[in-house]
Residue frames as a rotation matrix with the C-alpha (Angstrom) as fourth column:
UNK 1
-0.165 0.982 -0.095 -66.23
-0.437 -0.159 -0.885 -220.36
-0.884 -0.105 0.455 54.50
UNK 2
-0.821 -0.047 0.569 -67.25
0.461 0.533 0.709 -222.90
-0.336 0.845 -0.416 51.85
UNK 3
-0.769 0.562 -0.303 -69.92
-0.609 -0.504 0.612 -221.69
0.191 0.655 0.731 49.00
UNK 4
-0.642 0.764 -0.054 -73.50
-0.400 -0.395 -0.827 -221.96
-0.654 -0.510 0.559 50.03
UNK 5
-0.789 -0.033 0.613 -75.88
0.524 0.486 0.700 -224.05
-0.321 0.873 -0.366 47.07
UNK 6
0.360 0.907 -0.218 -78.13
0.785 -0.421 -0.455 -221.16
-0.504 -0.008 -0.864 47.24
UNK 7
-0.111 -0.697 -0.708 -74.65
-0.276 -0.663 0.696 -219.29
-0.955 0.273 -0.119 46.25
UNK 8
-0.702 -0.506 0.501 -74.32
-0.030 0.724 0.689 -221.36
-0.711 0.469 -0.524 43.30
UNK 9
-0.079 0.912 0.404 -77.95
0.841 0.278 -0.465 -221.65
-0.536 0.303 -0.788 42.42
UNK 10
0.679 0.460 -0.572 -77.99
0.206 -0.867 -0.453 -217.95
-0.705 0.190 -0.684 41.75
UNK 11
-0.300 -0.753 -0.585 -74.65
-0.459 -0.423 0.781 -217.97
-0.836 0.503 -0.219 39.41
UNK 12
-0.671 0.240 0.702 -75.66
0.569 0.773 0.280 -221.14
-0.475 0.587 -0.655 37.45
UNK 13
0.009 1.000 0.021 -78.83
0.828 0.004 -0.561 -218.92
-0.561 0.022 -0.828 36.70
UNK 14
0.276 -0.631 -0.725 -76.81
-0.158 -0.774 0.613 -215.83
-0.948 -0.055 -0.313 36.10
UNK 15
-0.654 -0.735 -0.182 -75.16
-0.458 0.193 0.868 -218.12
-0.603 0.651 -0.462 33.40
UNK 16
0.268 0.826 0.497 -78.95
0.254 0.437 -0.863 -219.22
-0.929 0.358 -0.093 31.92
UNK 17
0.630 0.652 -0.421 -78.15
-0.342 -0.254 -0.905 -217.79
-0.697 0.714 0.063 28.73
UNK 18
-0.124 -0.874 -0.469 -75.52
-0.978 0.029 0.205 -219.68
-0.165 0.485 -0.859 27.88
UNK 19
0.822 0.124 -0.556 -75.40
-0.252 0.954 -0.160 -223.52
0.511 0.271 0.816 26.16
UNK 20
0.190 -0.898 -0.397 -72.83
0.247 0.435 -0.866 -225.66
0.950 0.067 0.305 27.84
UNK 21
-0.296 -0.443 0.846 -72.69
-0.661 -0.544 -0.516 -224.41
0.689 -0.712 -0.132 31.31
UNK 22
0.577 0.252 -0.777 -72.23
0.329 0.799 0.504 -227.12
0.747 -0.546 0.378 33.85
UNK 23
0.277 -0.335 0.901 -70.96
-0.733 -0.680 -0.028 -227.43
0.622 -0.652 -0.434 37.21
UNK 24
0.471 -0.088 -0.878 -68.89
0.318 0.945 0.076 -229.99
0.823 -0.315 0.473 39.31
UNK 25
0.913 -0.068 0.403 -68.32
-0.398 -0.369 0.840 -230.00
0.091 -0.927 -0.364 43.15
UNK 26
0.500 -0.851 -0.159 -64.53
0.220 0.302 -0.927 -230.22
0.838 0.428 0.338 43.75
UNK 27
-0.643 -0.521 -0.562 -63.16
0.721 -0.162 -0.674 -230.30
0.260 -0.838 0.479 47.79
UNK 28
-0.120 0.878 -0.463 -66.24
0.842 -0.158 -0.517 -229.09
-0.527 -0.452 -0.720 48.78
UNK 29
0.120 0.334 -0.935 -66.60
-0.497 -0.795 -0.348 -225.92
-0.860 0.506 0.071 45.96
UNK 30
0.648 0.544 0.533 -67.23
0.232 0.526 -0.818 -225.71
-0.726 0.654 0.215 42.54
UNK 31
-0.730 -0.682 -0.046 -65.71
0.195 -0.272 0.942 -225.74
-0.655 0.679 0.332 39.25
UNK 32
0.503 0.715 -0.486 -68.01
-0.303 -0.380 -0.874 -224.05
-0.809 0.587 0.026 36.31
UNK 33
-0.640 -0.388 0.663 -67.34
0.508 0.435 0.744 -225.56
-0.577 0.813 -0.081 32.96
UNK 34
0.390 0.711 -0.585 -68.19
-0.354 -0.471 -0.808 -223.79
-0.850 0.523 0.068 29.90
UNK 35
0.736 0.672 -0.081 -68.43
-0.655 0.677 -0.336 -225.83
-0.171 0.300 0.938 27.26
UNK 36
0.772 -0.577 -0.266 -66.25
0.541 0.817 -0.202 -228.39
0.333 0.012 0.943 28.57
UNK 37
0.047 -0.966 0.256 -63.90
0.550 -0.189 -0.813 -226.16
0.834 0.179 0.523 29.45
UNK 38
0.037 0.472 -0.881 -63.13
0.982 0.147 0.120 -225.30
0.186 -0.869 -0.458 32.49
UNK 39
0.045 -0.007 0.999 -64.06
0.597 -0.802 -0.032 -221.19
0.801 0.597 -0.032 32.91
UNK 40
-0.063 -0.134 0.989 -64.30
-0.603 -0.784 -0.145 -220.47
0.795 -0.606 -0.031 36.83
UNK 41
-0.447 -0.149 -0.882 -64.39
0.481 0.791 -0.378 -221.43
0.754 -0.593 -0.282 40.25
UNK 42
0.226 0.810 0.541 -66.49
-0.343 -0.454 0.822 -220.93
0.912 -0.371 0.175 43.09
UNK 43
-0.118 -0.508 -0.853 -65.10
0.609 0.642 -0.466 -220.95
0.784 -0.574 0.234 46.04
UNK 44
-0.873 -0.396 -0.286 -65.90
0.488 -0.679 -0.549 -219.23
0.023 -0.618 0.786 49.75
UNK 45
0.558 0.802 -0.215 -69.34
0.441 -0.506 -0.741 -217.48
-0.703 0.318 -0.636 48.17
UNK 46
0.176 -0.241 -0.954 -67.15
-0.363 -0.917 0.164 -215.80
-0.915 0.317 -0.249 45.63
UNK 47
0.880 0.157 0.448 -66.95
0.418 0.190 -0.888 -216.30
-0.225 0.969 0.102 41.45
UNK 48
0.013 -0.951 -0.309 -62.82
-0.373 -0.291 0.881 -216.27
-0.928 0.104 -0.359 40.22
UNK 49
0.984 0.013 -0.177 -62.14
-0.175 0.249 -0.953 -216.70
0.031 0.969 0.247 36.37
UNK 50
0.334 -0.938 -0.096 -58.91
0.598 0.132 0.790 -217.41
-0.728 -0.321 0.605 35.39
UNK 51
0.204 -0.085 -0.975 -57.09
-0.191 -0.981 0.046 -214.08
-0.960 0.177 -0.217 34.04
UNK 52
-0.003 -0.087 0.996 -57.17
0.997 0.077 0.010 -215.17
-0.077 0.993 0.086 30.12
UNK 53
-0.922 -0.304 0.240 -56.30
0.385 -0.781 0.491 -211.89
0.039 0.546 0.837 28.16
UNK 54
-0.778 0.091 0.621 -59.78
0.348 -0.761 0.547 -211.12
0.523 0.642 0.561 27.81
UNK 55
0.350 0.629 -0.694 -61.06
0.678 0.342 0.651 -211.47
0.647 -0.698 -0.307 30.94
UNK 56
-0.407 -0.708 -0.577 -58.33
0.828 -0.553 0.095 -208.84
-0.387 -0.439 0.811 32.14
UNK 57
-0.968 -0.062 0.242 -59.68
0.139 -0.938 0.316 -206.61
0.207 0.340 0.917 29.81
UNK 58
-0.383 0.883 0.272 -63.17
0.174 -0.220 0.960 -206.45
0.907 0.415 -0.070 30.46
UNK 59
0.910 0.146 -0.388 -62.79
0.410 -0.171 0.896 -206.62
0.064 -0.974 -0.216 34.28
UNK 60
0.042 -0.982 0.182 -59.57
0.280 -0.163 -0.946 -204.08
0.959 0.091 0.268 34.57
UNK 61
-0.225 -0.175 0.958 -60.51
-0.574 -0.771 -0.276 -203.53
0.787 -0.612 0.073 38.23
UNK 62
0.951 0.014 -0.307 -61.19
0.181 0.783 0.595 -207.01
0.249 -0.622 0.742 39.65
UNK 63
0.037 -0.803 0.595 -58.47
-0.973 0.106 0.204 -207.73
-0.227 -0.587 -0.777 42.18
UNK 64
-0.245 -0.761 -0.600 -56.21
-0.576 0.612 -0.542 -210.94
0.780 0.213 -0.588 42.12
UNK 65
0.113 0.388 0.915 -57.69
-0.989 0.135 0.065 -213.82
-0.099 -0.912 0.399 44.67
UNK 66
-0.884 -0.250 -0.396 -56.54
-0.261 0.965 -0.026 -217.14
0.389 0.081 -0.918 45.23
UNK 67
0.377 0.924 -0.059 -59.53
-0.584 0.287 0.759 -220.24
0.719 -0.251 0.648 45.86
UNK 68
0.444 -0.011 -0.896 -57.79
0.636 0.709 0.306 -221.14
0.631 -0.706 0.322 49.38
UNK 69
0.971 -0.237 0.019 -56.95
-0.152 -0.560 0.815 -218.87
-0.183 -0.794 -0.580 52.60
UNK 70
0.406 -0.906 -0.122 -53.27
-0.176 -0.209 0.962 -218.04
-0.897 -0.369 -0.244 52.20
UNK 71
0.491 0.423 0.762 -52.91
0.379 0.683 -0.624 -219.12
-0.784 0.595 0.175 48.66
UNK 72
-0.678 -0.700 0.225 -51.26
0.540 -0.267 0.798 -217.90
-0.498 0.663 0.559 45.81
UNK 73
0.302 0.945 -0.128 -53.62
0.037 -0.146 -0.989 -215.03
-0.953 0.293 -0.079 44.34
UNK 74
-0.806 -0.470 0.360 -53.94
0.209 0.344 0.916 -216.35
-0.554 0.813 -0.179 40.43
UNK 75
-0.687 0.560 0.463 -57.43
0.592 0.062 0.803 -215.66
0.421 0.826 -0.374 39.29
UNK 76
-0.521 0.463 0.718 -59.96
-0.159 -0.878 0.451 -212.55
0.839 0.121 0.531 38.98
UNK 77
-0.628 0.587 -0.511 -62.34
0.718 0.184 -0.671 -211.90
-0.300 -0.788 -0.537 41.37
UNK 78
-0.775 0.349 0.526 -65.58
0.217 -0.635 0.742 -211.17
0.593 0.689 0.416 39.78
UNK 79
-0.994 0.050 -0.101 -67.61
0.052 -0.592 -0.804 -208.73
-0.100 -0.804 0.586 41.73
UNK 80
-0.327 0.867 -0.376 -70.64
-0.883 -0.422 -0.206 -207.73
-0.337 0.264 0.904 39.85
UNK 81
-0.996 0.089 -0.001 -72.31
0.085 0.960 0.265 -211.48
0.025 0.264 -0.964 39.71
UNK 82
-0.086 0.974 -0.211 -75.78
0.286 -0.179 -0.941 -209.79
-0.954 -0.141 -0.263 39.77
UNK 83
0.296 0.446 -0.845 -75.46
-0.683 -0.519 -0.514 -208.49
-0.667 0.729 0.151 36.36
UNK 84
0.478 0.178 0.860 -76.62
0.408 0.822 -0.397 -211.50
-0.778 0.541 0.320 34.06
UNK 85
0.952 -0.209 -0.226 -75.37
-0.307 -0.694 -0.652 -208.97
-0.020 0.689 -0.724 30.95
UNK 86
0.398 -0.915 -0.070 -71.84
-0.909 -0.384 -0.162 -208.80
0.121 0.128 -0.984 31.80
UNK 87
-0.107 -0.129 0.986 -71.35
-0.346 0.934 0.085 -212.53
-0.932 -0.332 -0.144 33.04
UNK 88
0.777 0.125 0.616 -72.55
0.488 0.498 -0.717 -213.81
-0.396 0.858 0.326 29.47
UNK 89
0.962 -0.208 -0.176 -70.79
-0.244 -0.367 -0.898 -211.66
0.122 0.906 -0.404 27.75
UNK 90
0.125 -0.792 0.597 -67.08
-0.756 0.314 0.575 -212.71
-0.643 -0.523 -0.560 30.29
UNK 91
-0.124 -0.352 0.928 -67.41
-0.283 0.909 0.307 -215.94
-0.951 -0.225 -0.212 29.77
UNK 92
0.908 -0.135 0.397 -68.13
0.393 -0.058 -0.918 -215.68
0.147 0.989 0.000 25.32
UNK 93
0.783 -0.622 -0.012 -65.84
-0.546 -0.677 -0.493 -213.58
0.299 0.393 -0.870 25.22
UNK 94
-0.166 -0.863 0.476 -62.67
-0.948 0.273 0.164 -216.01
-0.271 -0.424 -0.864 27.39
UNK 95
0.791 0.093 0.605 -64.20
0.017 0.985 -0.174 -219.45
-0.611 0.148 0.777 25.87
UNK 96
0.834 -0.469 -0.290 -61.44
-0.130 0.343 -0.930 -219.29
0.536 0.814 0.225 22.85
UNK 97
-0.194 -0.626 0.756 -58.66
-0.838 -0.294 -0.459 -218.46
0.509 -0.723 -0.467 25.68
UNK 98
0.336 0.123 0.934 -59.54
-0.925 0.232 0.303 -221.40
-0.179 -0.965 0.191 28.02
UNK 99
-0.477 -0.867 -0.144 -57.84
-0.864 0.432 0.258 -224.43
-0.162 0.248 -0.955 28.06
UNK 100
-0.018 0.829 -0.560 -59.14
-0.904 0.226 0.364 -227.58
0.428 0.512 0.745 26.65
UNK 101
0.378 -0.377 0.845 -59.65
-0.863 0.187 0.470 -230.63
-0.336 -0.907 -0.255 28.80
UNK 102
-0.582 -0.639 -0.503 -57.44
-0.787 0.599 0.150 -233.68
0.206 0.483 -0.851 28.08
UNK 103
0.790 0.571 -0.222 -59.06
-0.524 0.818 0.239 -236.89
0.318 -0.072 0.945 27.72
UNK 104
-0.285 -0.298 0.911 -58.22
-0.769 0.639 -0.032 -239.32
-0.572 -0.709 -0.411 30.39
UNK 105
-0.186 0.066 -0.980 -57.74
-0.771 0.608 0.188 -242.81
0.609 0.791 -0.062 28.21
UNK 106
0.096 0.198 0.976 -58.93
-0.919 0.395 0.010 -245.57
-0.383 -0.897 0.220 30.55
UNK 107
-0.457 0.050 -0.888 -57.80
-0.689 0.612 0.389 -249.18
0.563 0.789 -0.245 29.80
């Protein structure tokens, strides 16, 4: 089941109170960049961080969920995407923790 842009619409919003939040379509789902960095994925209808240190703590009861049927399960599965509160605060709180993207030199 791929993710829905009505699915999407409502996270992107979710994430209104943040600067820097973008979104790019990747094999039909999304990746969520926060600034520049990439901070989740959207895949199915569901919202998966990847388990940085403080993303573990703040969700200690998200389950483990992979973004492909049979998959390897590597990153959170965040449940409560209705509460605009906790989203901001996730995704401040795992921006120092996320990896930065390399620049692709092009000659």
């Amino acid at each position: 089941m791929s993710t829905s842009r009505e699915f999407l619409s409502f996270l992107l919003e979710q994430l209104s109170y943040l600067d820097g939040i973008s979104c790019r379509m990747m094999m039909g789902e999304y990746l969520i960049y926060y600034r520049g960095r990439v901070a989740a994925y959207v895949c199915g209808g569901r919202l998966l961080v990847k388990p940085v240190p403080s993303a573990v703590k703040m969700l200690p009861d998200a389950e483990y969920d992979s973004i492909n049927e049979g998959g390897k399960k590597k990153l959170l599965r965040v449940d409560g995407v209705d509460n605009k509160e906790l989203l901001t605060k996730l995704f401040i709180a795992m921006y120092d923790e996320l990896t930065e993207q390399k620049r692709v030199s092009r000659r």
